[in-house]
C-alpha positions as protocol buffer text, in pm:
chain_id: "A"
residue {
  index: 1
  type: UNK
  ca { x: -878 y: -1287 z: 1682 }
}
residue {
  index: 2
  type: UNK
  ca { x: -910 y: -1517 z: 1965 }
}
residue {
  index: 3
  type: UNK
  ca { x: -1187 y: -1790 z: 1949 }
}
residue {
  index: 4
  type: UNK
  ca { x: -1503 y: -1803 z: 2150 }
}
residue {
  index: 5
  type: UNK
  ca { x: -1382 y: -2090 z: 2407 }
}
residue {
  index: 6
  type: UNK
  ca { x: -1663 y: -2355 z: 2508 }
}
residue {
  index: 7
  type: UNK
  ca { x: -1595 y: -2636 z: 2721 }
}
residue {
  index: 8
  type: UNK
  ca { x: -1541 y: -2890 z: 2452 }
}
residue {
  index: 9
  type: UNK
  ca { x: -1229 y: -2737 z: 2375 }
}
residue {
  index: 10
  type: UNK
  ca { x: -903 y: -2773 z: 2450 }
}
residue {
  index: 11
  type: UNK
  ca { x: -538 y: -2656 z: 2388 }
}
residue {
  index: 12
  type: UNK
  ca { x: -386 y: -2851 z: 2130 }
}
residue {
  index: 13
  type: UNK
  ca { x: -5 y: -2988 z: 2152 }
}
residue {
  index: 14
  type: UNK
  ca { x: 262 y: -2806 z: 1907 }
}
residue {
  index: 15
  type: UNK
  ca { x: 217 y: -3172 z: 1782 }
}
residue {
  index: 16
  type: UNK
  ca { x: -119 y: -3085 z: 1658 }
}
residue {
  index: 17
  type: UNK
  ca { x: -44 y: -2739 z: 1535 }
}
residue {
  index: 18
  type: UNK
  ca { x: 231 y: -2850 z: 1291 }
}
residue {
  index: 19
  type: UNK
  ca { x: 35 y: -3156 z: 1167 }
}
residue {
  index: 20
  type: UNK
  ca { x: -207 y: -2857 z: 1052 }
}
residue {
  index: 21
  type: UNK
  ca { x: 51 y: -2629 z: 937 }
}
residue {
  index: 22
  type: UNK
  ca { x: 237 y: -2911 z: 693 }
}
residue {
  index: 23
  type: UNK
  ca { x: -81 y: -2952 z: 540 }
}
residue {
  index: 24
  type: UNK
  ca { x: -132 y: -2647 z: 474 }
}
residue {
  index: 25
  type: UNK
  ca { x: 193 y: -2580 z: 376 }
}
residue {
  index: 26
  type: UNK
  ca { x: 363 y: -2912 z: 291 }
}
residue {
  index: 27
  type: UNK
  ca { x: 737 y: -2923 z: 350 }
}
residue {
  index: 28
  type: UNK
  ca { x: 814 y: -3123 z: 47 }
}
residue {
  index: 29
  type: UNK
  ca { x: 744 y: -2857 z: -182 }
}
residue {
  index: 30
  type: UNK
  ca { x: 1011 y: -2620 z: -11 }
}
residue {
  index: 31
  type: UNK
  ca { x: 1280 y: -2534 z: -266 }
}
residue {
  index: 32
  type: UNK
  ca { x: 1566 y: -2811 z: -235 }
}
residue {
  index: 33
  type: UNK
  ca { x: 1792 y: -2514 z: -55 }
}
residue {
  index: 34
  type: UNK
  ca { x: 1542 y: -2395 z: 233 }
}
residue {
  index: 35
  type: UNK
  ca { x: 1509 y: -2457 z: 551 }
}
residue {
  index: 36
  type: UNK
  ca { x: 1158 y: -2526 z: 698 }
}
residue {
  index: 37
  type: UNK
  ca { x: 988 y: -2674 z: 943 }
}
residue {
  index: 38
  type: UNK
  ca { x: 1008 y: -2694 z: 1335 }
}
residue {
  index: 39
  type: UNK
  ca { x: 1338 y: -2546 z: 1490 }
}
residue {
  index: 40
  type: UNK
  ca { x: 1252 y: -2553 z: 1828 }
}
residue {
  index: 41
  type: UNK
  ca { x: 999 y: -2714 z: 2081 }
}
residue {
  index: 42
  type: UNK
  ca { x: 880 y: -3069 z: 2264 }
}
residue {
  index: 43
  type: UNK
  ca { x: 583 y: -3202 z: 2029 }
}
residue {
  index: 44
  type: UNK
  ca { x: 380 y: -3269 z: 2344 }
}
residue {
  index: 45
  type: UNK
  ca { x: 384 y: -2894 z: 2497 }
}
residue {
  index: 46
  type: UNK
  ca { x: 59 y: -2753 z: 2499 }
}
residue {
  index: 47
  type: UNK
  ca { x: 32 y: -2438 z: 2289 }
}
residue {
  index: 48
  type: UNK
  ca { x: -207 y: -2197 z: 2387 }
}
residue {
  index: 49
  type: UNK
  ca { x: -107 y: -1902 z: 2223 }
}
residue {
  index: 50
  type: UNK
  ca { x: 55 y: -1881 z: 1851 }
}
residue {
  index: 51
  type: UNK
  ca { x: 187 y: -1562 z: 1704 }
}
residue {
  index: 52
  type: UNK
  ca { x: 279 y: -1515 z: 1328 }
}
residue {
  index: 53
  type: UNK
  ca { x: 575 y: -1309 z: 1217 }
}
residue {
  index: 54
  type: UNK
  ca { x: 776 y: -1259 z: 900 }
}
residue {
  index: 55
  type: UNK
  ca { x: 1181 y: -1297 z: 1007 }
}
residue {
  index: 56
  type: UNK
  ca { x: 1225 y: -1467 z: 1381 }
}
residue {
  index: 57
  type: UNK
  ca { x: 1467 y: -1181 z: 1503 }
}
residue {
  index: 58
  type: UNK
  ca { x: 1593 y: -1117 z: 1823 }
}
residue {
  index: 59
  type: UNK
  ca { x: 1308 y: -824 z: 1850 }
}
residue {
  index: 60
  type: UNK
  ca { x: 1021 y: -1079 z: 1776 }
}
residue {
  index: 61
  type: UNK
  ca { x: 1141 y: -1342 z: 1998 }
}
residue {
  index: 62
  type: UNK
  ca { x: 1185 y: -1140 z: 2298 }
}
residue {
  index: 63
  type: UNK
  ca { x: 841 y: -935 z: 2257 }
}
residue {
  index: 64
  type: UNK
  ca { x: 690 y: -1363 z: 2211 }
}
residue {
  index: 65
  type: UNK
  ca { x: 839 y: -1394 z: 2486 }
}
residue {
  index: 66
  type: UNK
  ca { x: 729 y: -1155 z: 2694 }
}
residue {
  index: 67
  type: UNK
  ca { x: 374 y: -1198 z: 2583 }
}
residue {
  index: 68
  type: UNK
  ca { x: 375 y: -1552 z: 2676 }
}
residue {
  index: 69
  type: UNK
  ca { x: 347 y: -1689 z: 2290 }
}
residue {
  index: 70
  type: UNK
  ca { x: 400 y: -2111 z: 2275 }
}
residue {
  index: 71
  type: UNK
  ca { x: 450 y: -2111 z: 1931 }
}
residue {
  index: 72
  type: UNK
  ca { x: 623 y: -1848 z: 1692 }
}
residue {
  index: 73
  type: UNK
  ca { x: 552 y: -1950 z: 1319 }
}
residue {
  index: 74
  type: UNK
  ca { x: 750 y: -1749 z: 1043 }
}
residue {
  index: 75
  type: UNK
  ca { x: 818 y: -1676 z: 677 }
}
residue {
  index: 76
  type: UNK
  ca { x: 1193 y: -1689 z: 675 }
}
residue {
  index: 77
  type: UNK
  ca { x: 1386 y: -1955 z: 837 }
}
residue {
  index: 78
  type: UNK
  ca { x: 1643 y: -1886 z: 1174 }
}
residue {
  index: 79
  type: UNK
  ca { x: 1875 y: -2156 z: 1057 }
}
residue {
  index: 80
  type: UNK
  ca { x: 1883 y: -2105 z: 670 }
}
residue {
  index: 81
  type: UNK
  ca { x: 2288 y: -2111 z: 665 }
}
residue {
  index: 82
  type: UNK
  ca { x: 2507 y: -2315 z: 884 }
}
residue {
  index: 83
  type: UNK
  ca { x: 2630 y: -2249 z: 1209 }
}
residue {
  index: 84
  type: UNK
  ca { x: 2856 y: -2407 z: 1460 }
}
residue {
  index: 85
  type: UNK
  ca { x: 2798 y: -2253 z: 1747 }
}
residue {
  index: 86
  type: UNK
  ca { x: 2512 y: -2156 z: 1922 }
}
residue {
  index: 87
  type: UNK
  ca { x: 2679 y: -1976 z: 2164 }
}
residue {
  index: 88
  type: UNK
  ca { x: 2518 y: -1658 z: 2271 }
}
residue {
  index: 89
  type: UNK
  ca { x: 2800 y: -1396 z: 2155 }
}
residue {
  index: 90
  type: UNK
  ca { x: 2651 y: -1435 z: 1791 }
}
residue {
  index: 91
  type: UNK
  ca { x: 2280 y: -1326 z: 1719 }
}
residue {
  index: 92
  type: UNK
  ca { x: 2169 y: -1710 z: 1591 }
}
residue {
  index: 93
  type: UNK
  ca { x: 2311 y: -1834 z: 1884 }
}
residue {
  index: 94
  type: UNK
  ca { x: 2136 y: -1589 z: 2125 }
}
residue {
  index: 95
  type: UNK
  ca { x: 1847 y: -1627 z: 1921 }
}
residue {
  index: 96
  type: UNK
  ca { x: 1829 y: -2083 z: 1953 }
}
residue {
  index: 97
  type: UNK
  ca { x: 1960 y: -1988 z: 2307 }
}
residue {
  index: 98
  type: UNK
  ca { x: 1624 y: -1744 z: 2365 }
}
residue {
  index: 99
  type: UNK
  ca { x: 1382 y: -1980 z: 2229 }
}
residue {
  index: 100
  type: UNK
  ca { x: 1532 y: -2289 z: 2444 }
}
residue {
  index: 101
  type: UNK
  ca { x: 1538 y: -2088 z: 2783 }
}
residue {
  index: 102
  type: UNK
  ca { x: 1168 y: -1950 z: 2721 }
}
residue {
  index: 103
  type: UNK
  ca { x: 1045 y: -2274 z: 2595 }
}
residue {
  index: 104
  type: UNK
  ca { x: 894 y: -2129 z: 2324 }
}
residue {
  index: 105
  type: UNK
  ca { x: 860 y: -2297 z: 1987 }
}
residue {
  index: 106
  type: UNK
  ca { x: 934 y: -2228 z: 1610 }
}
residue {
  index: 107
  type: UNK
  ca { x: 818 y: -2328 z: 1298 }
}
residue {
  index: 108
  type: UNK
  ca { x: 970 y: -2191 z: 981 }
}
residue {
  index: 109
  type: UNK
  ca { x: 694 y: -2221 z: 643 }
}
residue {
  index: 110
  type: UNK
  ca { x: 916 y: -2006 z: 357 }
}
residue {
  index: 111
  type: UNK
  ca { x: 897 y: -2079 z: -17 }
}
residue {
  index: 112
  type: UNK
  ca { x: 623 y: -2386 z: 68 }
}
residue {
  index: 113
  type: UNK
  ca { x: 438 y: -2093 z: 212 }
}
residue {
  index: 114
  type: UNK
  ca { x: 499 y: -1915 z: -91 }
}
residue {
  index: 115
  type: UNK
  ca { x: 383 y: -2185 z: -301 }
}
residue {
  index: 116
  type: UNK
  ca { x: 108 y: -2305 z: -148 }
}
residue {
  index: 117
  type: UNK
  ca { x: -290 y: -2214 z: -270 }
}
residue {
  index: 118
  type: UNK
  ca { x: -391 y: -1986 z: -33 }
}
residue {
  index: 119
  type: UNK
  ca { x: 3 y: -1883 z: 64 }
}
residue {
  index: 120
  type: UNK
  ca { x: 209 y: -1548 z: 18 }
}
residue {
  index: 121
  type: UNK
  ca { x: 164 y: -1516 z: -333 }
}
residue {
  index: 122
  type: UNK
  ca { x: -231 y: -1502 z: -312 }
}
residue {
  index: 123
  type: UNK
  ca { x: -178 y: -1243 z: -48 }
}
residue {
  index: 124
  type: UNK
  ca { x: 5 y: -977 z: -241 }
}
residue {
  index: 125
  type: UNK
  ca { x: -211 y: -1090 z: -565 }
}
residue {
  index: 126
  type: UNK
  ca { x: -519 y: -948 z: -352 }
}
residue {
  index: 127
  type: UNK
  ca { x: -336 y: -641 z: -212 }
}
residue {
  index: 128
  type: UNK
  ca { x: -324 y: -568 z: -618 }
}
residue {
  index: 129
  type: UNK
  ca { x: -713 y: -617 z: -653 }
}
residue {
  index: 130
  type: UNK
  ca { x: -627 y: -905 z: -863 }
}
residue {
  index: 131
  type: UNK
  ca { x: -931 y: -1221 z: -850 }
}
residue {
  index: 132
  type: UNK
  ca { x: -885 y: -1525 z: -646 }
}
residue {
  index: 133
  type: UNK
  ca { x: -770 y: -1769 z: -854 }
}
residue {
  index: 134
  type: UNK
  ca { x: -447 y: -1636 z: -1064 }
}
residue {
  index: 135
  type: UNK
  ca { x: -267 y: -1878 z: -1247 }
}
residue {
  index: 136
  type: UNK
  ca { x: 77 y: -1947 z: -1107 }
}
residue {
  index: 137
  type: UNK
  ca { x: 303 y: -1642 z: -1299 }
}
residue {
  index: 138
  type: UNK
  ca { x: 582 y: -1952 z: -1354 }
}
residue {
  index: 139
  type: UNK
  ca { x: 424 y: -2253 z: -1450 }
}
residue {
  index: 140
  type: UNK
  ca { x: 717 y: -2455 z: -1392 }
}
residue {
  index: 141
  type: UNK
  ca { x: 766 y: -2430 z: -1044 }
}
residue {
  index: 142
  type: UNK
  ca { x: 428 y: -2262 z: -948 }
}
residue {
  index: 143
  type: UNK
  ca { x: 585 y: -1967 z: -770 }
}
residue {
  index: 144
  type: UNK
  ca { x: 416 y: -1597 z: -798 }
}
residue {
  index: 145
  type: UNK
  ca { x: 80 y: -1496 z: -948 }
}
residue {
  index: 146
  type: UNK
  ca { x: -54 y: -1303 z: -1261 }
}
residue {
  index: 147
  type: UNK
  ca { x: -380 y: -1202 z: -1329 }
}
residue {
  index: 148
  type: UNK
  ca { x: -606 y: -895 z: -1447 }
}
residue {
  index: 149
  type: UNK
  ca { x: -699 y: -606 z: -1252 }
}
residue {
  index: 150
  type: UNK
  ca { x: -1171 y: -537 z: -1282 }
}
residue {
  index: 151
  type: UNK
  ca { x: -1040 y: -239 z: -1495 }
}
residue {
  index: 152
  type: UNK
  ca { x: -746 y: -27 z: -1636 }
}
residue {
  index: 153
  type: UNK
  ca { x: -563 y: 231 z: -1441 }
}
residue {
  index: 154
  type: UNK
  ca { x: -301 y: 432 z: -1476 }
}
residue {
  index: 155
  type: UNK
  ca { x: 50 y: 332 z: -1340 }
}
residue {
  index: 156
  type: UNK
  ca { x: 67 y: 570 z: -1115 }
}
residue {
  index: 157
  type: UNK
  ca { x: -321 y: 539 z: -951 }
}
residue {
  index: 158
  type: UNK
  ca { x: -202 y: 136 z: -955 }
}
residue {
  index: 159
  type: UNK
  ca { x: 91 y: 213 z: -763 }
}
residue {
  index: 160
  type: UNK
  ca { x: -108 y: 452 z: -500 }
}
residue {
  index: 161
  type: UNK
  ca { x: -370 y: 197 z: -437 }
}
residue {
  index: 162
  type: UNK
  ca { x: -114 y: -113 z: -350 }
}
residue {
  index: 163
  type: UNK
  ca { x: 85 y: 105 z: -165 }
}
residue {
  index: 164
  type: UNK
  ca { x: -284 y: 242 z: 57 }
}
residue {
  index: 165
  type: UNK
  ca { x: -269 y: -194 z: 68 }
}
residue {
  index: 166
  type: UNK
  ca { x: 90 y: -249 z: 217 }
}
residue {
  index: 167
  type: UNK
  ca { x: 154 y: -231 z: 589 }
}
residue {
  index: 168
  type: UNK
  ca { x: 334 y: 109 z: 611 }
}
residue {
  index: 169
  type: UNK
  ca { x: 729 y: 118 z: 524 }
}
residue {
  index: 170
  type: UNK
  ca { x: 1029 y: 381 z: 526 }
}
residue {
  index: 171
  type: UNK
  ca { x: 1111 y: 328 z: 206 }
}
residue {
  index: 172
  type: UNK
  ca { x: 773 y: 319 z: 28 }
}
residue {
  index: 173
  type: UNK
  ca { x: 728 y: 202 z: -280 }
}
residue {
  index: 174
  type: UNK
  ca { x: 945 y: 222 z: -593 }
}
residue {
  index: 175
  type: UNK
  ca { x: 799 y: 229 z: -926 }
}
residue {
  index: 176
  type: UNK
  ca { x: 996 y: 249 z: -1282 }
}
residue {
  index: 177
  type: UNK
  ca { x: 785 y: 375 z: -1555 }
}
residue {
  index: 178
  type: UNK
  ca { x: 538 y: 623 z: -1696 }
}
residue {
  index: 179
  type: UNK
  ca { x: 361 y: 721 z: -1457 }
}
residue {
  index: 180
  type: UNK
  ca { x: 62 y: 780 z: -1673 }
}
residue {
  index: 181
  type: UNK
  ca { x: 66 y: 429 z: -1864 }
}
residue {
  index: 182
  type: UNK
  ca { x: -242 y: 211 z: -1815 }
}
residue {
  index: 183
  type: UNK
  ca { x: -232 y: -81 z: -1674 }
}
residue {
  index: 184
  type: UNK
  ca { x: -402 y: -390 z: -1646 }
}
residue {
  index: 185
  type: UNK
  ca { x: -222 y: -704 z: -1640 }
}
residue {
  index: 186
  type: UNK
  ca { x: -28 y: -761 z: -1310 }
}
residue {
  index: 187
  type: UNK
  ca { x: 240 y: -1006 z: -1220 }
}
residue {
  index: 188
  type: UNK
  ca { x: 365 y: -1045 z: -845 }
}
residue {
  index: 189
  type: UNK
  ca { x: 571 y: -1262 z: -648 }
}
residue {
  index: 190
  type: UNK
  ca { x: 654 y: -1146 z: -292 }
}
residue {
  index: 191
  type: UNK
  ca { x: 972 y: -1115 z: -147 }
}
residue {
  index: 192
  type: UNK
  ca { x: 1307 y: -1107 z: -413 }
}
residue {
  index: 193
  type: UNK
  ca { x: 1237 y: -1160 z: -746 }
}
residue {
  index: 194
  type: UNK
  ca { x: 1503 y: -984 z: -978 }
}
residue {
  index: 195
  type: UNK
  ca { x: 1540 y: -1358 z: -1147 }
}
residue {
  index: 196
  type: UNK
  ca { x: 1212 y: -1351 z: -1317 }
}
residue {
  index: 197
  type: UNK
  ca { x: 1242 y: -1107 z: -1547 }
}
residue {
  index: 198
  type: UNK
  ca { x: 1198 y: -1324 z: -1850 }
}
residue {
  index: 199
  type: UNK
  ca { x: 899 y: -1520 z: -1719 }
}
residue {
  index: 200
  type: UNK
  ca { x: 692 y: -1151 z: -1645 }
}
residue {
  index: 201
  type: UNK
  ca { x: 814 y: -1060 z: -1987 }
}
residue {
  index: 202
  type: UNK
  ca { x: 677 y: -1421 z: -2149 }
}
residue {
  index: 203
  type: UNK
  ca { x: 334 y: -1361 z: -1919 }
}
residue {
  index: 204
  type: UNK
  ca { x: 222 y: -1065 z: -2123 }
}
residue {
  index: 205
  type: UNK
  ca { x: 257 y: -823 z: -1771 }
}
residue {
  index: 206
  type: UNK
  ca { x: 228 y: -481 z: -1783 }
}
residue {
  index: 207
  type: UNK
  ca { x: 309 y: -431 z: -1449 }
}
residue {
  index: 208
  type: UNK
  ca { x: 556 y: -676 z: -1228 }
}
residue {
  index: 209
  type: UNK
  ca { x: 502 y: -611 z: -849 }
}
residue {
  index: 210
  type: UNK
  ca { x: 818 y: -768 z: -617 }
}
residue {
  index: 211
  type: UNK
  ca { x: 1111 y: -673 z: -396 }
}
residue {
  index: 212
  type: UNK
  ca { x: 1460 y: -658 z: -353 }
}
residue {
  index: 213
  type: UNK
  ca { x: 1507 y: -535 z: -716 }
}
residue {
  index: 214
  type: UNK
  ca { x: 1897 y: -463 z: -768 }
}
residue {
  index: 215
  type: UNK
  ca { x: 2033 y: -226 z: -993 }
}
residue {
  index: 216
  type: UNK
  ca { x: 2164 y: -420 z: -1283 }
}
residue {
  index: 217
  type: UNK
  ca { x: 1910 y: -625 z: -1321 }
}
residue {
  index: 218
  type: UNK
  ca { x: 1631 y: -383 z: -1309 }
}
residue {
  index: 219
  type: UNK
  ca { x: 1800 y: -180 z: -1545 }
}
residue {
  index: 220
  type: UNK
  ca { x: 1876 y: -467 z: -1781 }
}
residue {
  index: 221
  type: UNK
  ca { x: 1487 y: -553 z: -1758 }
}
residue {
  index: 222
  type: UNK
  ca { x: 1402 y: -176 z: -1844 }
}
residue {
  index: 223
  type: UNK
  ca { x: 1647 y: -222 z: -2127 }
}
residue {
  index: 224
  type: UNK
  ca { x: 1480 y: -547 z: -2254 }
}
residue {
  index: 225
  type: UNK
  ca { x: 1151 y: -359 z: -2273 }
}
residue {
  index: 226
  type: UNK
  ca { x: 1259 y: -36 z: -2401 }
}
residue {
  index: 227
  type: UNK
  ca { x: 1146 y: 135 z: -2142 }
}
residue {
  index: 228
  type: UNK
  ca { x: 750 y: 16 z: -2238 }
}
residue {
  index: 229
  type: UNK
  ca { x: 587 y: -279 z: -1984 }
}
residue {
  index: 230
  type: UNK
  ca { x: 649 y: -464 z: -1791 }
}
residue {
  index: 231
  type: UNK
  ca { x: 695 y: -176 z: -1581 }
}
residue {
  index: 232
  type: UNK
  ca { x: 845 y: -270 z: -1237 }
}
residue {
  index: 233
  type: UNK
  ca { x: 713 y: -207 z: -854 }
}
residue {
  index: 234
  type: UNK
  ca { x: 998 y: -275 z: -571 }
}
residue {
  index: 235
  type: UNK
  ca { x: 704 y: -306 z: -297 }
}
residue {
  index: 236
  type: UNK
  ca { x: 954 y: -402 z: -79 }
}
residue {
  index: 237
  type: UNK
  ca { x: 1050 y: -752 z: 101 }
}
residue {
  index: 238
  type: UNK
  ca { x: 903 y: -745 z: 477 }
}
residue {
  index: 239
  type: UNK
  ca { x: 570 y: -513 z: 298 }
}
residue {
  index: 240
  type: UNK
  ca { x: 522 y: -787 z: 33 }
}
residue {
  index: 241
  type: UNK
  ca { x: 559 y: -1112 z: 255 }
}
residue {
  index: 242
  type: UNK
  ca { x: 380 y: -967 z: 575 }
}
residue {
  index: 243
  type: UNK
  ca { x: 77 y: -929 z: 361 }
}
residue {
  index: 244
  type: UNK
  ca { x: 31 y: -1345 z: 414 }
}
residue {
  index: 245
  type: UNK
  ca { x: 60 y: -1345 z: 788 }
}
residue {
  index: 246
  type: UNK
  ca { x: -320 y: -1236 z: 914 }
}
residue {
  index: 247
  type: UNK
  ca { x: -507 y: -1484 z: 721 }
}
residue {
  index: 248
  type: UNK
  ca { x: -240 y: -1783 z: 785 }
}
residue {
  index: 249
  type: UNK
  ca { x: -309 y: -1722 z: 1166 }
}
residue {
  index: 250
  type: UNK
  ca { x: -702 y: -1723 z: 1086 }
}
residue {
  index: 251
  type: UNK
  ca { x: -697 y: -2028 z: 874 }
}
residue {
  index: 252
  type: UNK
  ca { x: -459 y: -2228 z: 1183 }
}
residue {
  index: 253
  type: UNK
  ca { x: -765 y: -2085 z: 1448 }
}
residue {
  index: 254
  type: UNK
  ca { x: -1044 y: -2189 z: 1275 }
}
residue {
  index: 255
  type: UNK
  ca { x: -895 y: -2521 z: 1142 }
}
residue {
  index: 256
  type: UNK
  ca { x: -804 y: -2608 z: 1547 }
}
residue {
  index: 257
  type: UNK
  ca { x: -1121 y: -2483 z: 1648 }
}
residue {
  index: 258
  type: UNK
  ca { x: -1310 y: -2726 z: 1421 }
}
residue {
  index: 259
  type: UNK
  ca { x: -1125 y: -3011 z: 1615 }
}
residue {
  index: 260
  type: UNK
  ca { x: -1186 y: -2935 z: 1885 }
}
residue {
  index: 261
  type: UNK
  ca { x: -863 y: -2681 z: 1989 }
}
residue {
  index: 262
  type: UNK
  ca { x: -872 y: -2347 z: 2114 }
}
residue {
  index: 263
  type: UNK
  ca { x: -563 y: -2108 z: 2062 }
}
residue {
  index: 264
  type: UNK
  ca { x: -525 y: -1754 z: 2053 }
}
residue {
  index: 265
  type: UNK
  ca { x: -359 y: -1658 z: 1731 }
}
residue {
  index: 266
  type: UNK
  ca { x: -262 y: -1280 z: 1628 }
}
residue {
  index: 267
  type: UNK
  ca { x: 44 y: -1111 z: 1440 }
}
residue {
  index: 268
  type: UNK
  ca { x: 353 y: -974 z: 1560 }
}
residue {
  index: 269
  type: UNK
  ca { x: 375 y: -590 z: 1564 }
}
residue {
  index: 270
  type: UNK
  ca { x: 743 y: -592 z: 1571 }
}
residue {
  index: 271
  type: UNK
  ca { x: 849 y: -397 z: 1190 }
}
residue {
  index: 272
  type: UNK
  ca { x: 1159 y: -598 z: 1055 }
}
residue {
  index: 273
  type: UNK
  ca { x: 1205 y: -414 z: 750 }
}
residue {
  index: 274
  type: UNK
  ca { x: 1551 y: -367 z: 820 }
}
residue {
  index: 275
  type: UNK
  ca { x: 1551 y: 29 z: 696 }
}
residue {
  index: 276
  type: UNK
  ca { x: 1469 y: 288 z: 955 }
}
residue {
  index: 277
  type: UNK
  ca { x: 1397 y: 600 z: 781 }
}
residue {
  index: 278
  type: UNK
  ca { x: 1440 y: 790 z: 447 }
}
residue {
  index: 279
  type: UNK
  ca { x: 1673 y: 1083 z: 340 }
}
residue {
  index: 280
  type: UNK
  ca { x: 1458 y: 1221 z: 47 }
}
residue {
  index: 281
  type: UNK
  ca { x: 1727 y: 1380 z: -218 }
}
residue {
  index: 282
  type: UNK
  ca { x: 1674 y: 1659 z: -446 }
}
residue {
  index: 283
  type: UNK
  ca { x: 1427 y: 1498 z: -717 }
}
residue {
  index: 284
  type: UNK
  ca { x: 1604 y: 1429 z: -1068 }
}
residue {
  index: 285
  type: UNK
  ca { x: 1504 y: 1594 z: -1374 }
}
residue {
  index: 286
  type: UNK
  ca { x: 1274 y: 1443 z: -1570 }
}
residue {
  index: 287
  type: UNK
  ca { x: 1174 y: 1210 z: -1226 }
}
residue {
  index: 288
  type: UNK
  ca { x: 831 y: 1180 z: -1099 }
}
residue {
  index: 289
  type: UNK
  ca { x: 828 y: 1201 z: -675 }
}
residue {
  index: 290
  type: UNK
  ca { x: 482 y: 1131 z: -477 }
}
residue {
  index: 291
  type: UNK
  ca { x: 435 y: 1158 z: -142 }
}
């Protein structure tokens, strides 16, 4: 992923970097609760080498900085939630106390990165097969995608070919349905989305692709369609976001590049799905299991 360097170019400052990553992902349309932006970094440092990663953990911060990464850009904010202290003994701390010492920046994009045209939500529309240009699934606040697959499948075949898409997870995918319904119109919205049950209902979806699905409200939703569509997919929360982060670094490369910038971009290989493996129980009667 690194560009061809010629000797026009030159390393841009962090200055430069987030001028192109607030257009591409504006900070005024964050939600009014998130927390986006830079976190840490001098404007004027020269950045040479930018890495994208979902969740700035202590794990990705300490494999940046051993690489020698300038610039860390992720999904979810560090500082989403107050803290007082940023004192080493607690993992933020150790974390703002990491970045400082290596003098290595961060820049948070989260639900502006969702939002934005191409952002996180185009990312896991594609992983479905769905076309370029989905409408927004909730028209009021622009957030997820729906669209129609080139033709029918069945749910199960559906589910097999996102989960072929999805960077590899130990919990898979979950699906709740018949496995043998077909399927055509597809809603998704990456990361948690158990509070849009009533929009994928209003959108005409037979098939709602997300994460984090709990389990009251997916089992009210089931309820609400008597067991018919919208059928659900839990594709999981790191799988569905993480989808975003390759073409995000190629878009910052080749925007720099035509300015006259080179940087190294790539993605970090550090998993952060916080579940480490899978105890498979005896399969329920009646319940469909794939491998």
């Amino acid at each position: 992923m690194t560009a061809v360097s010629t000797q026009e170019e030159s390393a841009p400052t962090l200055a430069d970097v987030v001028a192109v990553l607030e257009e591409f992902y504006p900070p005024q349309t964050a939600a009014s609760w998130d927390q986006v932006g830079l976190v840490s970094g001098d404007p004027e440092q020269p950045v040479h080498h930018v890495r994208f990663a979902v969740d700035p953990t202590l794990a990705v911060i300490e494999a940046a900085r051993r690489d020698g990464v300038d610039l860390l850009v992720t999904h979810h904010p560090l500082l989403l939630r107050g803290i007082n202290s940023v004192a080493t003994t607690s993992a933020k701390g150790a974390a703002v106390t990491a970045l400082v010492v290596a003098d290595l920046a961060l820049y948070c994009a989260h639900t502006n990165a969702d939002l934005a045209r191409p952002g996180v939500n185009d990312a896991l529309a594609a992983a479905c097969g769905l076309p370029d240009d989905c409408p927004p699934l909730d028209e009021e606040d622009g957030l997820g995608r729906v669209g129609e697959l080139p033709e029918p499948l069945s749910l199960k075949d559906f589910a097999h070919k996102l989960a072929a898409t999805l960077p590899p997870a130990p919990v898979g995918v979950r699906v709740s349905g018949d496995p043998d319904a077909i399927v055509r119109k597809i809603a998704v919205l990456g990361g948690a989305g158990d509070d849009r049950f009533e929009v994928v209902r209003r959108s005409g979806a037979d098939v709602y692709v997300t994460a984090d699905l709990r389990h009251h409200p997916a089992i009210e939703a089931r309820e609400e369609s008597r067991s018919g569509p919208p059928y659900l997919i839990d594709a999981g929360h790191w799988a569905t976001e993480s989808l975003w982060l390759a073409g995000a670094a190629d878009r910052l490369r080749e925007r720099l590049a035509a300015g006259g910038h080179r940087v190294e971009t790539d993605i970090c290989t550090v998993r952060t799905d916080p579940w480490d493996f899978l105890v498979a129980a005896p399969t329920p009667q009646g319940a469909d299991v794939e491998s």
